[in-house]
DOMAR-716157 format. One record per residue (C-alpha): z, x, y; residue in one letter. Coordinates in nm, 3 decimals, padded with zeros to 5 digits, always signed. Last residue first. Layout:
! residues N
[pt [Z X Y] A]
...
END
This chain:
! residues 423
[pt [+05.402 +02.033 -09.477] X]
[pt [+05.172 +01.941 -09.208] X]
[pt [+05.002 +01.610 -09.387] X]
[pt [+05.156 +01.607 -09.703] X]
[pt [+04.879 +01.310 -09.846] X]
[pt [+04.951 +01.205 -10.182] X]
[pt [+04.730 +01.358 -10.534] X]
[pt [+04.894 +01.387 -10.862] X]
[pt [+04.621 +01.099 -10.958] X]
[pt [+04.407 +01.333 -10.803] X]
[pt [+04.491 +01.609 -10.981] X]
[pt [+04.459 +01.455 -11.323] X]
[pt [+04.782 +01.501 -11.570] X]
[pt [+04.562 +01.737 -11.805] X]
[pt [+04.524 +02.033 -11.522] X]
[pt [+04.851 +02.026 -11.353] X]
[pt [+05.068 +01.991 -11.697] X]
[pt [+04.876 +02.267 -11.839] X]
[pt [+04.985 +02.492 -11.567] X]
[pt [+05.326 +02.372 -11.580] X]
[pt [+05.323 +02.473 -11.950] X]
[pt [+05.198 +02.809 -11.859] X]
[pt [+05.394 +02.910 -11.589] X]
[pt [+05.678 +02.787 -11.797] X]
[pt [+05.613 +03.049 -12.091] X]
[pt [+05.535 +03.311 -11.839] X]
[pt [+05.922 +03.263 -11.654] X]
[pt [+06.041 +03.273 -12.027] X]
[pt [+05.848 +03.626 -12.093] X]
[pt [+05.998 +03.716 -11.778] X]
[pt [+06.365 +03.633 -11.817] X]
[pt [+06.325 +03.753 -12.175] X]
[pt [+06.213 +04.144 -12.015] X]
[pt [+06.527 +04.089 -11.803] X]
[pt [+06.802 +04.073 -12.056] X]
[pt [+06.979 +04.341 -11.900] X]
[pt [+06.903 +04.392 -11.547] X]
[pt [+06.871 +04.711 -11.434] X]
[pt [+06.762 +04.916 -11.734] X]
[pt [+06.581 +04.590 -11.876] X]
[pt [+06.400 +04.634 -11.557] X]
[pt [+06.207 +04.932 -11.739] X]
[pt [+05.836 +04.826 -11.711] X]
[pt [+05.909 +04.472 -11.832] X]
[pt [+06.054 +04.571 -12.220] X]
[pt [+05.906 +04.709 -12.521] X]
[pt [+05.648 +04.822 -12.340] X]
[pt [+05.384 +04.664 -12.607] X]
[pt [+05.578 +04.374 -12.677] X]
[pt [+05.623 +04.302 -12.273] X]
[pt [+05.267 +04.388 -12.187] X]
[pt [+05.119 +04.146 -12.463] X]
[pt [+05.337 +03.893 -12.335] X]
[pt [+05.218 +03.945 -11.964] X]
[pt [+04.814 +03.985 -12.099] X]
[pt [+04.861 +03.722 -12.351] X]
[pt [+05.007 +03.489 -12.053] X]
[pt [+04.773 +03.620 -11.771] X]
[pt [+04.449 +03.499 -11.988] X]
[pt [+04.620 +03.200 -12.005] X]
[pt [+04.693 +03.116 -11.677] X]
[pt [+04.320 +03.258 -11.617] X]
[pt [+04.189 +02.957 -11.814] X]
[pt [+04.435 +02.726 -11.677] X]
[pt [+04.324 +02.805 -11.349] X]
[pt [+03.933 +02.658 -11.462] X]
[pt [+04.070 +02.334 -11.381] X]
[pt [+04.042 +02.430 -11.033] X]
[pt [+04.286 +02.218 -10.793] X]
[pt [+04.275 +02.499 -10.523] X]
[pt [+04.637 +02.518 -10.548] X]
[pt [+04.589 +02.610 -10.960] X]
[pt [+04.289 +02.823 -10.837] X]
[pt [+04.575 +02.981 -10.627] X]
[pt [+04.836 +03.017 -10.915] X]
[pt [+04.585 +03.207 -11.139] X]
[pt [+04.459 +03.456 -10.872] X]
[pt [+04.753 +03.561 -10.755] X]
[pt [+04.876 +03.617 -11.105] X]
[pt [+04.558 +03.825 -11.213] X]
[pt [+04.629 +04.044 -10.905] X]
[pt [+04.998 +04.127 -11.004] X]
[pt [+04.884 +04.207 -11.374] X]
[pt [+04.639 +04.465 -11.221] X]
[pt [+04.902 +04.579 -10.999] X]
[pt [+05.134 +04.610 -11.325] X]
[pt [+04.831 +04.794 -11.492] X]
[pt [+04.792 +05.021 -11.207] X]
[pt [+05.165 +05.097 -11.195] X]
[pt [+05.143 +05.210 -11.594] X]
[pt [+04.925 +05.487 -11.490] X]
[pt [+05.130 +05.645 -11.392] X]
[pt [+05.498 +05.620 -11.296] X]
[pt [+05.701 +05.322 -11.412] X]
[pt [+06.011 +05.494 -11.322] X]
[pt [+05.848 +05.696 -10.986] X]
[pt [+05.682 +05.330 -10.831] X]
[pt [+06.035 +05.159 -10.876] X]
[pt [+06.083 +05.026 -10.506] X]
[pt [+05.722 +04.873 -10.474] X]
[pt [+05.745 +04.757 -10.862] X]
[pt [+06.029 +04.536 -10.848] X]
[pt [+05.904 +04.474 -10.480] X]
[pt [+05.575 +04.289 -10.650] X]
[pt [+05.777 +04.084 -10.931] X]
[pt [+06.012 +03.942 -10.656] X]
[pt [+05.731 +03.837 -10.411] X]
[pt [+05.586 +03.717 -10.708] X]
[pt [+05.855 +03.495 -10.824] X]
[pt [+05.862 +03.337 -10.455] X]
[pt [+05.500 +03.321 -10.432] X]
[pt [+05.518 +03.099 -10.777] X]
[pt [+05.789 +02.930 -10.671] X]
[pt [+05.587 +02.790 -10.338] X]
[pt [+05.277 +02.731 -10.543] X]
[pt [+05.528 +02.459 -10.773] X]
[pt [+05.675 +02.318 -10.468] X]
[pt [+05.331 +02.241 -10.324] X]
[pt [+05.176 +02.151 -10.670] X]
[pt [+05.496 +01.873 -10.681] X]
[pt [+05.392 +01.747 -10.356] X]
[pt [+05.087 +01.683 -10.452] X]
[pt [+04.768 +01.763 -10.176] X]
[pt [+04.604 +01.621 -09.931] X]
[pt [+04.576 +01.825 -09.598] X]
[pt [+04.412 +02.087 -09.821] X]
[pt [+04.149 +02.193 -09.601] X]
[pt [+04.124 +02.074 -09.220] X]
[pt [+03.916 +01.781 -09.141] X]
[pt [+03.633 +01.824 -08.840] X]
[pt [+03.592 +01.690 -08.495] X]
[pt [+03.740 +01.964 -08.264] X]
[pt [+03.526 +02.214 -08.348] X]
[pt [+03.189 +02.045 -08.365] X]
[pt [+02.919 +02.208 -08.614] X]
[pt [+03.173 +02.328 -08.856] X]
[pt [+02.985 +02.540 -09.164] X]
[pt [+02.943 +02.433 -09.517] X]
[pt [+02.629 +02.603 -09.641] X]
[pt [+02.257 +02.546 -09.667] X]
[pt [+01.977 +02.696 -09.828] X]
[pt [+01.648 +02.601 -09.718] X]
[pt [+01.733 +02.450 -09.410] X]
[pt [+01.993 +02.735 -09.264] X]
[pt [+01.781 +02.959 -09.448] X]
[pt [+01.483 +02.876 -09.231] X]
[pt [+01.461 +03.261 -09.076] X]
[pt [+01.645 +03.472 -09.231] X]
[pt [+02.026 +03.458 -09.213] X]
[pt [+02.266 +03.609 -08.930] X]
[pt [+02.621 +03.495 -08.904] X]
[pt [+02.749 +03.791 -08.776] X]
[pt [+02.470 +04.024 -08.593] X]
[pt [+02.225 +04.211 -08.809] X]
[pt [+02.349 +04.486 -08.986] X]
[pt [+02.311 +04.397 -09.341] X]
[pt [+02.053 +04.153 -09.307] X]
[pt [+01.841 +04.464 -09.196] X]
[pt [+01.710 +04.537 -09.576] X]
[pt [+01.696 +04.207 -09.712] X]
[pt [+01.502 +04.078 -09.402] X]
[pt [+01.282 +04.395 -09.363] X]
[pt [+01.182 +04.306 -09.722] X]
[pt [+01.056 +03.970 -09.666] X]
[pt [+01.055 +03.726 -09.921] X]
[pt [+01.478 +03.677 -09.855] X]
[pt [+01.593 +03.541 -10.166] X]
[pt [+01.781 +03.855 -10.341] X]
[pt [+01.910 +03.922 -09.966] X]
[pt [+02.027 +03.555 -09.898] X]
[pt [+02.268 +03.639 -10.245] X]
[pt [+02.388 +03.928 -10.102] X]
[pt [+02.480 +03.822 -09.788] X]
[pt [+02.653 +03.506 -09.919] X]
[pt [+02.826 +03.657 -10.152] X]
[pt [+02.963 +03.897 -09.905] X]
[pt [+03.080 +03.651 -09.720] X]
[pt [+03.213 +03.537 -09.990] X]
[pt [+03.408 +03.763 -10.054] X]
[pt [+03.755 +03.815 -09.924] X]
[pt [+03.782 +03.447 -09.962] X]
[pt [+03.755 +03.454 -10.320] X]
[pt [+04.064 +03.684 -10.336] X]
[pt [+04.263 +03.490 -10.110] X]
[pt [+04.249 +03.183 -10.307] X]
[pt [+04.379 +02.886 -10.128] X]
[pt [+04.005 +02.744 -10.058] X]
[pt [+03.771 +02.578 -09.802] X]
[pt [+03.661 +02.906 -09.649] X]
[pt [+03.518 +02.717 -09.320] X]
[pt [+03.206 +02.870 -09.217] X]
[pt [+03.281 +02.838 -08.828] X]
[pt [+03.625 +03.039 -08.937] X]
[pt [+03.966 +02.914 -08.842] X]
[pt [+04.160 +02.797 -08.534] X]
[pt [+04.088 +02.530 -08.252] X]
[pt [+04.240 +02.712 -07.917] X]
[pt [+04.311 +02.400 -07.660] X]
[pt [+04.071 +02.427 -07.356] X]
[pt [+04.167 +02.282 -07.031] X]
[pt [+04.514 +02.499 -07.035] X]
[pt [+04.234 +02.797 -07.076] X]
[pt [+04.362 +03.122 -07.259] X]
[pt [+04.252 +03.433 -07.092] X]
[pt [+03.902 +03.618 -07.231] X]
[pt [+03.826 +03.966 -07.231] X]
[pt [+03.581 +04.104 -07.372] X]
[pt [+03.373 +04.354 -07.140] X]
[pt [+03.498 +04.687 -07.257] X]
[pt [+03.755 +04.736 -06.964] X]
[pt [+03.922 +04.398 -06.981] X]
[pt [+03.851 +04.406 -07.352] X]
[pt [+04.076 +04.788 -07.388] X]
[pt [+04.320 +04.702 -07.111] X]
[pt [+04.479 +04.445 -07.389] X]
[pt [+04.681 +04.701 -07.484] X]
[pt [+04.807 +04.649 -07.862] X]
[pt [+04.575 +04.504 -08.134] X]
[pt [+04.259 +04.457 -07.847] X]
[pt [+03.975 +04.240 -07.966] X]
[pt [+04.013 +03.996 -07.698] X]
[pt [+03.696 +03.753 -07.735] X]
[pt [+03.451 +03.735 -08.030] X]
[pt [+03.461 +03.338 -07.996] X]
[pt [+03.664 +03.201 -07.684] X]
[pt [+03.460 +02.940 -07.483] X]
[pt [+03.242 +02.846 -07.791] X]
[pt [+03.598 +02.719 -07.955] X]
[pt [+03.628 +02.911 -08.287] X]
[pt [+03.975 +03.016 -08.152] X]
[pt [+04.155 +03.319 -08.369] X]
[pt [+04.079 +03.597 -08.062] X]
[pt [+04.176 +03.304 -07.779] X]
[pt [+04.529 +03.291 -08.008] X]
[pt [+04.518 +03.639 -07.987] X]
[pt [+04.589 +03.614 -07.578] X]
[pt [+04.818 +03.393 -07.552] X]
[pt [+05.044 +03.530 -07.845] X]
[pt [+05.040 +03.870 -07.586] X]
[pt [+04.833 +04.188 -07.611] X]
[pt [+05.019 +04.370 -07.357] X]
[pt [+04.949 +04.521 -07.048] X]
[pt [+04.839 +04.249 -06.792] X]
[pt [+04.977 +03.985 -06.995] X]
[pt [+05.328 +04.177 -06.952] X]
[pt [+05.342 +04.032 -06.594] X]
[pt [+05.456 +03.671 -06.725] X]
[pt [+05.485 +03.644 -07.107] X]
[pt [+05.241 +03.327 -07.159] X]
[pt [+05.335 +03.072 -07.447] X]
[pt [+05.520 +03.151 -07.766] X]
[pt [+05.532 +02.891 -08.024] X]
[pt [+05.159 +02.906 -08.136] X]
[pt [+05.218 +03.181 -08.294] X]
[pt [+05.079 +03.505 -08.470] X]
[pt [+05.230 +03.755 -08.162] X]
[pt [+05.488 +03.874 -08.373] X]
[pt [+05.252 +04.052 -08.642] X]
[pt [+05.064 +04.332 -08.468] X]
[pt [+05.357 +04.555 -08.450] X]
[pt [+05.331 +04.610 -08.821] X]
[pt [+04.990 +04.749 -08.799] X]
[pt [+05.049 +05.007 -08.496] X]
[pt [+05.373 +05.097 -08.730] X]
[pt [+05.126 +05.136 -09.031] X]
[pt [+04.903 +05.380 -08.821] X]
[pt [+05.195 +05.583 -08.656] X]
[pt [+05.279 +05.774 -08.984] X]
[pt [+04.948 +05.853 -09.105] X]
[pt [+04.850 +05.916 -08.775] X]
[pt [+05.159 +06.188 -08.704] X]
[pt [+05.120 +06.352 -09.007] X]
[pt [+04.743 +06.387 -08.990] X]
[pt [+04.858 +06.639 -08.643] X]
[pt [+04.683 +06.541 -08.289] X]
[pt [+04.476 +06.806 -08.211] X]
[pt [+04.353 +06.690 -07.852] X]
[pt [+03.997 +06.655 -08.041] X]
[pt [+04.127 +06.502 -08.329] X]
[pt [+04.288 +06.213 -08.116] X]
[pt [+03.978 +06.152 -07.951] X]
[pt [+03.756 +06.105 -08.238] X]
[pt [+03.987 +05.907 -08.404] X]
[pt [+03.687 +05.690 -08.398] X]
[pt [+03.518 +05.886 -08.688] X]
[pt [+03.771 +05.763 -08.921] X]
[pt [+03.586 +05.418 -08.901] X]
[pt [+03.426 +05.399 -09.257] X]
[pt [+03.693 +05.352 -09.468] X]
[pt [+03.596 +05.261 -09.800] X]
[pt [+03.733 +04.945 -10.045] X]
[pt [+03.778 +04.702 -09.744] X]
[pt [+03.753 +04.424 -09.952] X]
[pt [+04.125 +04.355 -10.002] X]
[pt [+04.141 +04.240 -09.647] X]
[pt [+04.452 +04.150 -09.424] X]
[pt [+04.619 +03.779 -09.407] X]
[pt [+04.956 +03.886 -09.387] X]
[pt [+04.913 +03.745 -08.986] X]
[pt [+04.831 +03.411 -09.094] X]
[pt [+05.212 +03.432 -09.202] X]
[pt [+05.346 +03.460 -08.858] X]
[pt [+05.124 +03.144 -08.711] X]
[pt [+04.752 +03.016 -08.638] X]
[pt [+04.607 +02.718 -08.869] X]
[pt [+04.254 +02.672 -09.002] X]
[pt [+04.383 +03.016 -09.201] X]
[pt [+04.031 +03.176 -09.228] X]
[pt [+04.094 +03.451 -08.902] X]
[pt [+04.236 +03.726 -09.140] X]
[pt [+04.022 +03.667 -09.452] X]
[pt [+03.674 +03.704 -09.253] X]
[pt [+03.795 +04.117 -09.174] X]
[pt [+03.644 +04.265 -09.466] X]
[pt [+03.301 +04.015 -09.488] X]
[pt [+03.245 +04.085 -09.115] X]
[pt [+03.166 +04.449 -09.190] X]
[pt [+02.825 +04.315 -09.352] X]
[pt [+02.720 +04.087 -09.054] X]
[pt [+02.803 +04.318 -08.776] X]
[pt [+02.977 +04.199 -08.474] X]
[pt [+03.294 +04.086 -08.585] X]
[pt [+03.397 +04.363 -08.738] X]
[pt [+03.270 +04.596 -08.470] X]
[pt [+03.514 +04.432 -08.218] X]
[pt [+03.793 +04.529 -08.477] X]
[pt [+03.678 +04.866 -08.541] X]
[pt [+03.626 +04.974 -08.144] X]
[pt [+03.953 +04.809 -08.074] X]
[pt [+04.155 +04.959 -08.392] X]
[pt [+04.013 +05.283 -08.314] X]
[pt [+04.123 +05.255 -07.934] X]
[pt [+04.494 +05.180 -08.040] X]
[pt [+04.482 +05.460 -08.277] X]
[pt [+04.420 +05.693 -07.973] X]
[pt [+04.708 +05.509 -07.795] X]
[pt [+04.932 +05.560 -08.093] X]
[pt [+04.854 +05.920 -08.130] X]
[pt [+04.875 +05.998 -07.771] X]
[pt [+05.260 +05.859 -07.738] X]
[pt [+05.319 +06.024 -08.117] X]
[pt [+05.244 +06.329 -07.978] X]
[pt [+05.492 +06.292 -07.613] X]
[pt [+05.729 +06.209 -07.885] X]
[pt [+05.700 +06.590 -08.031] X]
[pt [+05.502 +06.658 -08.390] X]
[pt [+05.373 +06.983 -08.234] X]
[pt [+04.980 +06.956 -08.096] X]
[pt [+04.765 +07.256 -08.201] X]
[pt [+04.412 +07.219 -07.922] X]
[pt [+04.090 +07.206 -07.912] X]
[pt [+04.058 +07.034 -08.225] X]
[pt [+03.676 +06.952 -08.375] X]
[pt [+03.660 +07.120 -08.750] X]
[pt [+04.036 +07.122 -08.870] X]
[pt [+04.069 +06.770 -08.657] X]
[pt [+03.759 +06.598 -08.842] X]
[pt [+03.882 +06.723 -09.232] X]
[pt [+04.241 +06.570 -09.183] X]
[pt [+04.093 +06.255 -09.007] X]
[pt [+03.913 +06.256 -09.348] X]
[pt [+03.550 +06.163 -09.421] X]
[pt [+03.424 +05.917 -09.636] X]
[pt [+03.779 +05.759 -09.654] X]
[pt [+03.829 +05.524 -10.028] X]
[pt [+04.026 +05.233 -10.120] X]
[pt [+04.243 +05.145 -10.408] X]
[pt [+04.548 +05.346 -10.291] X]
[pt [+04.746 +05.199 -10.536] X]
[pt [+05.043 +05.101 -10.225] X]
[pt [+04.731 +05.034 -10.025] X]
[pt [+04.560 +04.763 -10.246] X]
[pt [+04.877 +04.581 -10.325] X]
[pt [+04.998 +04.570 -09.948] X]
[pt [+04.660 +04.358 -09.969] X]
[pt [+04.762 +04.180 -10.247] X]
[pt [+05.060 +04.041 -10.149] X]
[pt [+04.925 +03.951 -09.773] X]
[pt [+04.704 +03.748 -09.900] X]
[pt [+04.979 +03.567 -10.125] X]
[pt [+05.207 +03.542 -09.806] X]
[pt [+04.868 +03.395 -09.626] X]
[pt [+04.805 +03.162 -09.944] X]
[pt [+05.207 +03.033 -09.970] X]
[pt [+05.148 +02.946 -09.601] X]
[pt [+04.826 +02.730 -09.602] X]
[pt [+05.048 +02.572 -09.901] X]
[pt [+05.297 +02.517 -09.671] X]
[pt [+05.194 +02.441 -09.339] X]
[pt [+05.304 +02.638 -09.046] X]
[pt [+05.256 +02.496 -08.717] X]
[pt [+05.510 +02.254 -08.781] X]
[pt [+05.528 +02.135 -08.396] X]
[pt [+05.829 +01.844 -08.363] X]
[pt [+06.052 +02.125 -08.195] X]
[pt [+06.283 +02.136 -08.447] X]
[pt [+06.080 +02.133 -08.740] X]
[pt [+05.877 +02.437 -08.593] X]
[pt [+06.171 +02.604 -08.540] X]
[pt [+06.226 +02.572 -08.876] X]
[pt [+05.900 +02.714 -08.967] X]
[pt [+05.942 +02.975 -08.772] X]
[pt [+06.214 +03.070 -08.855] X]
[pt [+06.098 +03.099 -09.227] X]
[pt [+05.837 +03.307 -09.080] X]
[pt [+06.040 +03.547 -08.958] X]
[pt [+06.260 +03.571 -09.284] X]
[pt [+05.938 +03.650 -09.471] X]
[pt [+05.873 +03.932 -09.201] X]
[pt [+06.193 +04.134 -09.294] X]
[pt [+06.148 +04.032 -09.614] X]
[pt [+05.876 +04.229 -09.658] X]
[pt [+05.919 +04.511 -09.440] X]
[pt [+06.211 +04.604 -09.653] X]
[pt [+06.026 +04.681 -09.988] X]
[pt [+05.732 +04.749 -09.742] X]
[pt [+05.893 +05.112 -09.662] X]
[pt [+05.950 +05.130 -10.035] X]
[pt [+05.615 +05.097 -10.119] X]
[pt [+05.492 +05.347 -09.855] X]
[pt [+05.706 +05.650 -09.965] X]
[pt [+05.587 +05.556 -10.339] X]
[pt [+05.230 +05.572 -10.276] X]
END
């Protein structure tokens, strides 16, 4: 827990000044790719998934530790040459797992938050799943078990495999010559995030794209064919945490209304996007019929809620590596509440960008919680230490969440409203 939150206590900003380049390059070359407030809701994705794995709020059903004491043939050493096999094993988990993601309905709803951004840059990239609650896809490090590949060596390769999946998020980069044929390049995820028929469920790969050219998947960008991004059930909110499940909303709630019980039972597994028979009728949701004919979400929006979401993902950011690099002062289980508190801000300031009226409701529910947290600490989980005066910093940074809050609700969003088109 602690080793981890300090790595991402640098990670962070490392990939928060990449997309800030981005963006300016963007401006420069007339081709924002990067919207803000679809932006401020990848960062905030991205939040509360490094959230879930600092807390270690997800379960494994059975341990790489537990496969490689029953199934190794041999006792690797931690060398280079290790690490070499270890990442290429892990490469073929995260193919297998990715491809299987999209391909069954109920695994679909923990991987649905990474490909709803309607755009396709860096900060789509943070968009990882806080759904995934139990690991079910040890069993693919199969191969890596069986050459005795030491638990050390995974659990230190695995978030480097992960990391080095976030440069090729862009639409600025175009083909990379001969490393096409090796490499999963920007061309070729950009197919993976298209919704055009031509590339759906195409070029699962994370590293080596050998894996869909020998699996069957493989699809090269078309110049005939620009990539359209997002989901063909659009999400049609900010909030990261509602998009992590609905899909699973969805599936449950066709499974209470399916008649027939081989319908609620195998509704589960059937392919992505599966409903019984008539459902599309009966029951209907949102879902883009013509991909290049369709309006993106939150094209209109105030200017003064887009400033306002981007200071609130700024003063989280800050909150969040206050706690990643003091895990051992605020020890347990005071970290869990501060995650919790972390969650429940999230949540407030995207129903705010969602224009919910209801976000003043959980503004105010994180206020007493905040204050409450403060009086009952006696100051904000030991910053005081570090920064006198802190504690008041917060409780005034709570104060003016709220007010602002208020302000967004009673002044009428739509009267608020202007079009920022690609801001």
């Amino acid at each position: 827990m602690e080793e981890y939150g300090k790595i991402l206590v640098f990670v962070m900003p490392a990939f928060l000044i990449l997309i800030i380049i981005e963006k300016i390059y963007g401006h420069y070359k007339g081709e924002d790719t990067a919207p803000n407030m679809d932006s401020v809701s990848s960062v905030s994705s991205g939040m509360i998934n490094s959230l879930k794995d600092v807390l270690g709020l997800s379960i494994t059903l059975v341990s790489y530790d537990w496969i490689v004491s029953k199934i190794a043939l041999f006792d690797l050493e931690a060398t280079v040459f290790t690490y070499l096999i270890g990442f290429i094993a892990i490469d073929f988990y995260g193919y297998w797992s990715h491809r299987l993601s999209h391909q069954i309905n109920f695994l679909w709803n923990k991987h649905a938050i990474h490909h709803s951004s309607e755009e396709f840059n860096l900060a789509c990239a943070l968009r990882q799943p806080v759904s995934s609650f139990v690991n079910l896809f040890t069993f693919l490090l199969i191969p890596a078990a069986l050459l005795g590949v030491p638990s050390k060596v995974i659990a230190i390769t695995l978030p480097i495999h992960l990391f080095l999946q976030f440069w090729y998020h862009t639409k600025h980069i175009k083909k990379i010559g001969f490393l096409e044929n090796i490499l999963v390049s920007p061309s070729h995820h950009r197919v993976h995030h298209a919704i055009n028929p031509e590339y759906m469920d195409k070029n699962h790969s994370q590293i080596f794209i050998i894996w869909d050219k020998l699996f069957g998947t493989f699809q090269a960008e078309l110049e005939t064919v620009p990539p359209v991004f997002g989901i063909t059930r659009p999400a049609r909110t900010w909030n990261p945490i509602r998009i992590n499940f609905q899909h699973l909303w969805l599936l449950i709630t066709d499974a209470w209304r399916a008649e027939n019980w081989k319908d609620k039972f195998t509704i589960w597994f059937k392919p992505t996007g599966w409903r019984p028979e008539n459902f599309e009728e009966k029951y209907p949701v949102t879902k883009i019929t013509n991909v290049y004919d369709f309006e993106k979400y939150g094209v209109k929006h105030s200017k003064k809620l887009m400033y306002w979401s981007l200071f609130q993902a700024i003063i989280t950011l800050l909150l969040i590596s206050y706690m990643y690099n003091s895990i051992a002062v605020i020890g347990l289980p005071n970290v869990f509440i501060y995650g919790a508190f972390i969650f429940l801000t999230v949540y407030s300031y995207t129903e705010l960008m969602d224009t919910r009226k209801i976000s003043v409701f959980w503004e105010s529910i994180r206020f007493i919680f905040g204050i409450g947290l403060i009086f009952y600490f006696g100051d904000w989980f030991g910053m005081d230490q570090l920064f006198p005066f802190a504690s008041y910093v917060v409780a005034g940074y709570l104060i003016l969440s709220l007010i602002v809050t208020i302000y967004f609700v009673n002044s009428n969003f739509e009267k608020e409203t202007m079009i920022v088109a690609q801001s």
